[in-house]
C-alpha positions in Angstrom: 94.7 80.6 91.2 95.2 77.6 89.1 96.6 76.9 85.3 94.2 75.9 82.8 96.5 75.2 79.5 97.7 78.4 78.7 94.9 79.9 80.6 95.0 81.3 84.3 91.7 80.5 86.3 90.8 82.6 89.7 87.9 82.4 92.2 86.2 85.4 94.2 84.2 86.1 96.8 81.1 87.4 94.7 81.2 83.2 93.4 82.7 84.2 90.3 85.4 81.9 88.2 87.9 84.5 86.2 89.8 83.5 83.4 92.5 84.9 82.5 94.6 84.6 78.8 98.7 84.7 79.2 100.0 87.1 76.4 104.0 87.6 75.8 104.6 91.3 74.7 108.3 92.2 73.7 109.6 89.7 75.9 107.2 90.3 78.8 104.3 88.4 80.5 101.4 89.8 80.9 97.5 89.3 81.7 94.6 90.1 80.1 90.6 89.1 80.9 89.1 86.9 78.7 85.7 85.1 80.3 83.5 85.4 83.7 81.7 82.5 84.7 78.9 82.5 87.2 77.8 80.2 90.0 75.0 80.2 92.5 77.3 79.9 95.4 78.2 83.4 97.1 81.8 82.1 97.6 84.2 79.8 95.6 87.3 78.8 98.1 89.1 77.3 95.6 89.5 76.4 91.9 91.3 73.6 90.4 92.7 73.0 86.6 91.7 69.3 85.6 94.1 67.3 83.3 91.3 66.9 80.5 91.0 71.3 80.5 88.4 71.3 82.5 87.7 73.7 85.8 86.8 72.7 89.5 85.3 74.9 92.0 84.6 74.1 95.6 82.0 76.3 96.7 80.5 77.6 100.0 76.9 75.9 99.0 78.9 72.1 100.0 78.7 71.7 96.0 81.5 71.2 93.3 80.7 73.0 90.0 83.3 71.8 87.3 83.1 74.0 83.9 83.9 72.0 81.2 84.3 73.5 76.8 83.2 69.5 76.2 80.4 69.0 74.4 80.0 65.7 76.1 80.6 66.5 79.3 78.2 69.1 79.4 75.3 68.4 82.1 71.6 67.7 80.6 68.9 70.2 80.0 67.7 69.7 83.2 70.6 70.4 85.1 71.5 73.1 83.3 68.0 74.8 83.7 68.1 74.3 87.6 71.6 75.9 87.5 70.5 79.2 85.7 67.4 79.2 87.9 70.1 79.3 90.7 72.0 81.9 89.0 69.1 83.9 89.1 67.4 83.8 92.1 71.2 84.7 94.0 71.1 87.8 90.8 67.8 88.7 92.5 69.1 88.9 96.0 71.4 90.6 95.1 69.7 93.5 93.2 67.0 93.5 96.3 69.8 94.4 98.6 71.8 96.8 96.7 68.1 98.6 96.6 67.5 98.4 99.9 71.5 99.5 100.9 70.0 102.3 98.2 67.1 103.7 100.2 69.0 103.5 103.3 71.7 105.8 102.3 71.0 109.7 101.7 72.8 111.6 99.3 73.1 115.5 100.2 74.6 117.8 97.6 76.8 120.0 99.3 79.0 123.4 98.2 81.4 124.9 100.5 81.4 128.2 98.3 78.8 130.0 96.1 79.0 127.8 93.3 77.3 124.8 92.3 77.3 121.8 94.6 80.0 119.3 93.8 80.5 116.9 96.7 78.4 114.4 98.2 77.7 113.6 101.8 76.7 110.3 102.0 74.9 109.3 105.2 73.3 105.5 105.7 70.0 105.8 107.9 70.3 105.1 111.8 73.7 105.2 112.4 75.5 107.9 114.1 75.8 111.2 112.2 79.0 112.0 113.1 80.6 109.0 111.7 79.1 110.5 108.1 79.9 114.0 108.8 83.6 112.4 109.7 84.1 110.6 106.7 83.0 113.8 104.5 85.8 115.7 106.0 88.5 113.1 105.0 87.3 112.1 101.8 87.6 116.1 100.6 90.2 116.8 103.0 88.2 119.4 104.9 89.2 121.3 108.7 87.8 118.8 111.5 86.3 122.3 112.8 83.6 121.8 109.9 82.6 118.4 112.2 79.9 119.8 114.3 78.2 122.1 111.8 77.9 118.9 109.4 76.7 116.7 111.7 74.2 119.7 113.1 73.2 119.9 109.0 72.7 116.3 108.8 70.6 116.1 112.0 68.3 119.4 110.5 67.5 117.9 107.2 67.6 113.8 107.1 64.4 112.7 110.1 66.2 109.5 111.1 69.8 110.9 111.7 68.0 113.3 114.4 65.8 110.3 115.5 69.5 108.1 116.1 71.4 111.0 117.7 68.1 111.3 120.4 68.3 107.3 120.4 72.0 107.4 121.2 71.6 109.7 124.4 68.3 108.4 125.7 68.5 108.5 129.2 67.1 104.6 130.5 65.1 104.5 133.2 66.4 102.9 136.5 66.5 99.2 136.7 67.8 97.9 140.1 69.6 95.0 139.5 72.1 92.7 140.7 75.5 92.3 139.6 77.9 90.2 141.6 75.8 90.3 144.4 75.4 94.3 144.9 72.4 96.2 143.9 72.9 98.6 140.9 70.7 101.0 139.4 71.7 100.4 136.0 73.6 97.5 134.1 74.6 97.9 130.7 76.2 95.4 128.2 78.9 96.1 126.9 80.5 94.1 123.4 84.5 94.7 123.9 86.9 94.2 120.7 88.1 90.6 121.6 84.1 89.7 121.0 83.3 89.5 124.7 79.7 90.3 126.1 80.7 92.3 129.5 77.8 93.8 132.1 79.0 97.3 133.5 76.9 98.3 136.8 76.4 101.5 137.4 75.0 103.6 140.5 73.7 107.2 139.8 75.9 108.3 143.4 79.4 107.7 142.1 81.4 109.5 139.5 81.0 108.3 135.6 84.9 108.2 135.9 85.3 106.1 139.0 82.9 103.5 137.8 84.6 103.2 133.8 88.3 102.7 136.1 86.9 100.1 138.2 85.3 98.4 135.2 88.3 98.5 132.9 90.4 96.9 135.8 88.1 94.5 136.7 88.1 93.1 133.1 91.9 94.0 132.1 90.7 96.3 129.6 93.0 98.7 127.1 93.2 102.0 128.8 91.8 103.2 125.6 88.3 101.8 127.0 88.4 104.3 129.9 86.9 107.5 127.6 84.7 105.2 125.9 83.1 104.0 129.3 82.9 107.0 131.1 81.1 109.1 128.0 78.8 105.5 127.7 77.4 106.1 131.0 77.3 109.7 130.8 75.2 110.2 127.8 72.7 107.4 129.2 72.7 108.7 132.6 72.3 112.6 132.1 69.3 113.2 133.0 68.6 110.6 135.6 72.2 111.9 137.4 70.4 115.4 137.4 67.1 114.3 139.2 69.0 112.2 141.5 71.6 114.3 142.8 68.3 116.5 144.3 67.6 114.1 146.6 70.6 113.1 148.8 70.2 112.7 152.4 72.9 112.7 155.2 71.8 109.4 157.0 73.8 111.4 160.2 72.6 114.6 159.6 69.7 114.5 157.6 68.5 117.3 155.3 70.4 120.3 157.5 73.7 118.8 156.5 76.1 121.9 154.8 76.1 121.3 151.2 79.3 123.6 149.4 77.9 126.4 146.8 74.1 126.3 148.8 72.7 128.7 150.7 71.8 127.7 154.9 68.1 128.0 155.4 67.8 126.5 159.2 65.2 127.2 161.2 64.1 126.1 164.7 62.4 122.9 163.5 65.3 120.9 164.9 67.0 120.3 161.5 70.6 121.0 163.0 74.1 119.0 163.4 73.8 116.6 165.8 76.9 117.5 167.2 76.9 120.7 167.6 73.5 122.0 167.2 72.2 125.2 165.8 75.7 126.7 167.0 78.2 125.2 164.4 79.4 127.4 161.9 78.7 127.7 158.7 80.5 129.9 156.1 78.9 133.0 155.6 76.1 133.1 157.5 75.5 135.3 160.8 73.9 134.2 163.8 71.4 135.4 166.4 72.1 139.3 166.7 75.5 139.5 165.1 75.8 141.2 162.4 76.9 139.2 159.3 80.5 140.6 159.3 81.0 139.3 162.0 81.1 135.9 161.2 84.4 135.6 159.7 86.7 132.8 159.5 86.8 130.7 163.0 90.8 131.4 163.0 91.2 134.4 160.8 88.1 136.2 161.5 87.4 138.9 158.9 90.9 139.1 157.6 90.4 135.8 155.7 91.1 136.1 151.6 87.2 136.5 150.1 87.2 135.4 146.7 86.5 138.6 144.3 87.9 140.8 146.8 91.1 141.3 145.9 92.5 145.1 145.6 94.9 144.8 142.9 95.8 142.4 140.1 96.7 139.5 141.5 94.8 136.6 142.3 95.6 133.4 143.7 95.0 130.7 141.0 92.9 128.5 143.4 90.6 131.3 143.5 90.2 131.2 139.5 87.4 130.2 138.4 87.3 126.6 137.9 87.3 125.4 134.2 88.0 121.8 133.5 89.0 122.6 129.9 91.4 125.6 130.8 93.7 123.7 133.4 96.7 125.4 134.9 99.5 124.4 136.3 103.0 125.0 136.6 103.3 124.4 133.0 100.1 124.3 131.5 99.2 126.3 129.2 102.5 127.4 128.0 103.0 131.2 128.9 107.1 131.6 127.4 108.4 131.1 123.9 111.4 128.3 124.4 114.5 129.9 122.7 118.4 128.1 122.0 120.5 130.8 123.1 124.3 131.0 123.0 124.5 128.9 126.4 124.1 125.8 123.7 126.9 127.0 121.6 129.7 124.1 121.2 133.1 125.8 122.0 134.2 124.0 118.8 131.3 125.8 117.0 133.6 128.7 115.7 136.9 126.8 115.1 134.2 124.2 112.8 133.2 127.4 111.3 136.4 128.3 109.7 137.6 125.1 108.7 134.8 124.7 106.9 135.1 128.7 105.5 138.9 127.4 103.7 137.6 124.8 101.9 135.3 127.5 100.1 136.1 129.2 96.9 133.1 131.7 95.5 131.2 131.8 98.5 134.4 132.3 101.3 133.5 134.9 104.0 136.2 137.4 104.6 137.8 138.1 107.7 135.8 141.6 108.2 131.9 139.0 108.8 134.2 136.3 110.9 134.9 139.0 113.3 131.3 140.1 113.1 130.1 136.5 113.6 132.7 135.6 116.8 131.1 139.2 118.4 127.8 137.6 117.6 128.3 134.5 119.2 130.3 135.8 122.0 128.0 135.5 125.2 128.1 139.5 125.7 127.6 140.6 122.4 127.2 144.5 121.6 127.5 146.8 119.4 126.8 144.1 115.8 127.2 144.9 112.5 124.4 144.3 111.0 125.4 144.7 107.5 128.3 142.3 107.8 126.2 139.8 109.5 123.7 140.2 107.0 126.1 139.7 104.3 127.9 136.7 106.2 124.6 135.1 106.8 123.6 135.1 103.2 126.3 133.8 101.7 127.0 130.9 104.3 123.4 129.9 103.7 124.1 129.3 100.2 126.9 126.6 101.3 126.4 122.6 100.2 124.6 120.8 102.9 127.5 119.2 104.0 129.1 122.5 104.8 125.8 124.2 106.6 125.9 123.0 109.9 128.6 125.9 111.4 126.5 128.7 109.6 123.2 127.4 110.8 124.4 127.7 113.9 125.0 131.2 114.1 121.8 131.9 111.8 119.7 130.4 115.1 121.8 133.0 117.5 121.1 135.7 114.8 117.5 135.6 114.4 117.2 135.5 118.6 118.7 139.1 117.6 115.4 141.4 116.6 117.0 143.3 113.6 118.5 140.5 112.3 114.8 138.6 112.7 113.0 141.4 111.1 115.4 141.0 108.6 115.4 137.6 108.0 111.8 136.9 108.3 109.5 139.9 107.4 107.6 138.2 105.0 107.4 141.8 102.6 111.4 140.7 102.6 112.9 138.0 102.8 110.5 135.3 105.3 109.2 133.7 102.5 112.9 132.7 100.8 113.6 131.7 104.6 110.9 129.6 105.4 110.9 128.0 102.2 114.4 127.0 102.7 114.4 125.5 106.1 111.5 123.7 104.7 113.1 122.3 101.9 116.2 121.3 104.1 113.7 119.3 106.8 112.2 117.6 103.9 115.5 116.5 102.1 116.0 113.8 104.5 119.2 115.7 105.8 122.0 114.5 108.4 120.9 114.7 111.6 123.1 117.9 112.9 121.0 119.6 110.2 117.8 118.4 111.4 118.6 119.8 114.7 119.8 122.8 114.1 117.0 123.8 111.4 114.1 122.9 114.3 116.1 125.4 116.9 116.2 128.1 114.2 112.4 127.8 114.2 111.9 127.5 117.5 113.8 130.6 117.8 111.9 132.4 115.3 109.3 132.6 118.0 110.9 134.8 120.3 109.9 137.9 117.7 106.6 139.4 116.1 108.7 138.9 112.5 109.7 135.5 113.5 106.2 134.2 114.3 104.8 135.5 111.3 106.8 133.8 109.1 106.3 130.2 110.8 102.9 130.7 110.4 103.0 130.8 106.3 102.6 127.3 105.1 101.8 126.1 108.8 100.3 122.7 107.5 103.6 122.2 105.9 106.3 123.4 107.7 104.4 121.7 111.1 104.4 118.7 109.5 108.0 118.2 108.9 109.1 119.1 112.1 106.9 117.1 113.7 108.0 114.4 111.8 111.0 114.8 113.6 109.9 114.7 117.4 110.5 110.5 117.1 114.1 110.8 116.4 116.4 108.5 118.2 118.7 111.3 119.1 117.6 113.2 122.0 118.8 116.7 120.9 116.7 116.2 117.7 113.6 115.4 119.8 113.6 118.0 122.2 114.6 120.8 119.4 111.5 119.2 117.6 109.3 119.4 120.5 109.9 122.6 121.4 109.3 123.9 118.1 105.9 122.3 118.2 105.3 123.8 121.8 106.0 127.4 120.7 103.0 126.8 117.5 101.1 125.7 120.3 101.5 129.5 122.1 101.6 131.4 119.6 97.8 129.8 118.1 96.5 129.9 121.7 97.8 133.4 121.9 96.1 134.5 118.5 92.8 132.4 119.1 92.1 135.1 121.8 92.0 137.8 119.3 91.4 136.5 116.2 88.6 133.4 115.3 90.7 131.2 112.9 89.1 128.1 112.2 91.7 124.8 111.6 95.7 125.2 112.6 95.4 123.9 116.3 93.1 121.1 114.6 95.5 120.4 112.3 98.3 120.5 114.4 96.5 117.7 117.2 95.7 115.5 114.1 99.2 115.5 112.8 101.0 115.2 116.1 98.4 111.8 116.9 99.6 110.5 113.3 102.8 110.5 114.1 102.4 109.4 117.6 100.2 106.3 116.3 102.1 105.6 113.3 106.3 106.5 114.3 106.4 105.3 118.2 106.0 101.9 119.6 107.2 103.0 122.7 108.1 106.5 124.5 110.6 104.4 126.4 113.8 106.3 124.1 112.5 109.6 124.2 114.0 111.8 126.7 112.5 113.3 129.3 112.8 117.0 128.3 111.4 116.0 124.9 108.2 114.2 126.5 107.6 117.0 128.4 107.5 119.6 125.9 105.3 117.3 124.2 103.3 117.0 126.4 102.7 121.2 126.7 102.6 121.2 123.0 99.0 118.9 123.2 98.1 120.7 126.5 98.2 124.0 125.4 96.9 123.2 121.5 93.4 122.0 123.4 93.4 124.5 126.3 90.0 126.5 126.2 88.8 124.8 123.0 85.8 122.2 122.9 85.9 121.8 119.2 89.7 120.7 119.2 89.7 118.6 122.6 86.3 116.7 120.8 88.7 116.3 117.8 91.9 115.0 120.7 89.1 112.8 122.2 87.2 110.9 119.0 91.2 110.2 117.6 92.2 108.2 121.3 94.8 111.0 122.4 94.0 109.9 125.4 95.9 106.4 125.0 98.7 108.3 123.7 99.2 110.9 126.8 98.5 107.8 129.3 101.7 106.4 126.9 103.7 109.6 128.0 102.9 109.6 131.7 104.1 105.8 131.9 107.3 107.1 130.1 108.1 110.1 131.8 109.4 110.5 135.8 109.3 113.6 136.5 106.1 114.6 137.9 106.0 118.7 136.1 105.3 115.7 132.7 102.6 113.4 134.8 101.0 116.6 135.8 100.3 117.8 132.5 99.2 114.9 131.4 96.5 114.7 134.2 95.6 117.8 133.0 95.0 116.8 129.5 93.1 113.6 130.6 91.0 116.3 133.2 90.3 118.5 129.4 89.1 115.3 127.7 86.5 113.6 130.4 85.2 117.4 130.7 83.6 117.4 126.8 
């Protein structure tokens, strides 16, 4: 910027000089544009009032261009003429390429519903389609479950996004190279964010995984690089890996070595182990004259456990079938609702209660719904009255904020209770006035004792069919503020907060088995990354409990579903879980979080 007399002058990018006219309006300054003057440079860095009113521009062309209102400082004809020629031939370039960026963009109508398209999907020719079909969900705020069917529409009808998606997993032909003195079959190059040109070997015997590890550590690499890697070689690899992994041979015992999942076809023609000969044994197969149940286990004989055979209903879970997207473990998926019971009353909880019941005047409970509340609270409680409750309940609900926290504490032990659930949270009664007020209250920026208590009374609203209807009216909402509250400094916070968001996760898992509801577990992975990426710098305050119920919330919100762990993987969950595992010490947490790695390489 730069003053010209009671003008203010301004350069650009585009090589344009603005001028701006200074206007005082009841006492206020403001701006308003009053002339745009060209130049043929495509950048001015800087502008410059002269003490005669003039204007200096230093331009990216080497060249000073000084505007000038003087008649005799104006430059000569010819000059002049060269300078609009200038002007001209840069307007020119400019027109060609915003043509050319024209015909390499396609614009597809599109209509989610039966009426007239009215949004656009814009997608620029040779790049990926996914990155388009991306953008288009965020720009109209769409489900990311919609991901693959745009990017499969986009593929269908524009030639080159099908010809760039074949592009992108063309499998490369073997090259035999050296790197560092070994022999590779492939070598790609890979650019890294820093600008760096690096070569990645790559032999079609090891594991995709091991090979992106030994790369990222050679080169120091963000951990977020490991994915990235690993899916790089994949998806140029494919098929090659498939025709390669045909044609192993034991170097010690040649082609009659015992390959796992493959039937034994050995014959006399000598191909046996060199060891042992034809004799060894070999699962499942008989020998000679024996019939084949006779050749059972070497120490257990026929009483070994057969996969498949099993008499009754249980099974033991190495014998499941093997899934890497359905992990399980001692926590994984989640298989309980977590509940706050009575065991986290405060002994001070009921004395709080009425202190805080004196100071009311309209809404004071009487002494008939105190003695129903203490039997409530009281860690064998039997025989409730339900109408005094009731009535207690909805009158201390209606208490100032700063009064709430005794009442929301025995509204959290109530709703544990089934009547007093169905009550509370039918959604024909009164769920919706209940879940719009906890709501509200998360959203007001309450004290933290509010926060706290407002996240257990949802994650108690779990334990019954009531209860988990009414969380999941307004999910989008209602998720989001308590997740906004899982990066709390104080630990009770965080792990109320945390196991709120692992009890969404099993309820959804639960109803995606009977029901095919497209978008809450995609929504709730995207928020829980937002907040990861944008509230923690470090999981280094979070307590362990909290981590770890994090960490079953993300498990078990991707368990079994390729769309959603595809939606985990392209937003770098990954970097976020490996976050975690560095945090946490207990190995239940770094298990799960193995587990969720496992669920990402496996798409």
């Amino acid at each position: 910027l730069a003053f010209v007399d009671s003008h203010i002058a301004s350069c650009s990018e585009g090589g344009y000089v603005e001028i701006w006219k200074q206007n005082t309006i009841e006492g206020q300054l403001s701006l308003s544009h009053a002339q745009l003057l060209q130049s043929p440079a495509l950048t001015l860095w800087a502008v410059k009032g002269l003490p005669n009113g003039d204007i200096a521009c230093a331009a990216s062309d080497g060249k000073i261009y000084v505007f000038t209102e003087n008649e005799n400082r104006k430059a000569s004809a010819a000059v002049a003429a060269a300078y609009d020629d200038a002007i001209a031939v840069k307007v020119a370039k400019e027109l060609e390429r915003k043509e050319r960026q024209a015909n390499e963009t396609v614009v597809i109508k599109v209509s989610l519903d039966d009426g007239a398209p009215n949004m656009e999907l814009r997608y620029k020719k040779g790049t990926d389609p996914a990155l388009a079909a991306e953008k288009f969900i965020q720009d109209n705020n769409l489900p990311a479950s919609y991901l693959n069917e745009i990017t499969d529409y986009i593929k269908a009808h524009v030639p080159e996004a099908a010809a760039a998606a074949q592009k992108q997993h063309k499998v490369q032909p073997t090259q035999r190279v050296m790197v560092d003195g070994k022999e590779y079959d492939y070598c790609f190059d890979v650019t890294v964010d820093d600008g760096r040109k690096l070569r990645l070997p790559y032999n079609l015997s090891e594991d995709p995984d091991v090979a992106a590890q030994r790369f990222v550590e050679k080169h120091n690499l963000p951990i977020s690089f490991l994915a990235k890697v690993s899916g790089l070689l994949r998806s140029q690899t494919s098929g090659a890996q498939g025709a390669f992994s045909g044609q192993f041979y034991d170097p010690f015992t040649g082609s009659g070595r015992y390959v796992p999942s493959q039937g034994s076809t050995f014959s006399s023609n000598g191909s046996a182990d060199p060891l042992t000969d034809s004799g060894r044994y070999i699962p499942g197969n008989s020998y000679g004259d024996f019939p084949p149940a006779s050749s059972g286990d070497p120490l257990t004989s026929s009483g070994g456990y057969h996969p498949g055979s099993a008499s009754g209903d249980i099974i033991p879970s190495s014998c499941l079938p093997v899934d890497k997207r359905r992990p399980r473990g001692e926590l994984t998926p989640m298989v309980n609702y977590y509940r706050f019971g009575v065991e986290q009353l405060s002994t001070k909880a009921i004395a709080k209660l009425f202190e805080v019941n004196d100071k009311q005047t309209a809404l004071k409970l009487n002494e008939t719904q105190l003695q129903a509340i203490q039997r409530l609270m009281s860690a064998s409680s039997t025989n409730n009255d339900y109408e005094m409750l009731v009535m207690a309940l909805e009158t201390g609900l209606q208490w100032d904020i700063e009064d709430l926290v005794p009442i929301l504490d025995v509204f959290r032990v109530a709703i544990l209770d089934e009547t007093l659930n169905s009550y509370f949270c039918d959604m024909k009664g009164r769920g919706e006035s209940t879940q719009q007020r906890l709501s509200a209250l998360l959203l007001s920026e309450p004290p933290d004792a509010i926060s706290i208590l407002v996240c257990r009374c949802i994650t108690n609203a779990f334990v019954h069919s009531r209860g988990r209807e009414m969380v999941s009216h307004d999910f989008q909402i209602l998720f989001r503020a308590v997740a906004n509250h899982v990066t709390s400094h104080k630990p009770a916070l965080q792990i109320a907060a945390a196991s709120a968001l692992a009890n969404w996760s099993l309820l959804l898992l639960n109803r995606s088995e009977t029901v095919a509801e497209l978008g809450p577990r995609e929504d709730a992975i995207r928020e829980i990354i937002k907040v990861c990426e944008d509230k923690v710098t470090s999981f280094g305050s979070f307590t362990e409990v909290a981590m770890i119920r994090l960490l079953q919330a993300i498990v078990t919100f991707m368990w079994g579903d390729t769309t959603v762990i595809n939606l985990a993987k392209s937003r770098n969950m990954l970097s976020i879980v490996n976050r975690i595992k560095d945090a946490v010490a207990d190995e239940k947490g770094k298990s799960i979080a193995r587990d969720i790695a496992e669920m990402i390489y496996a798409v």
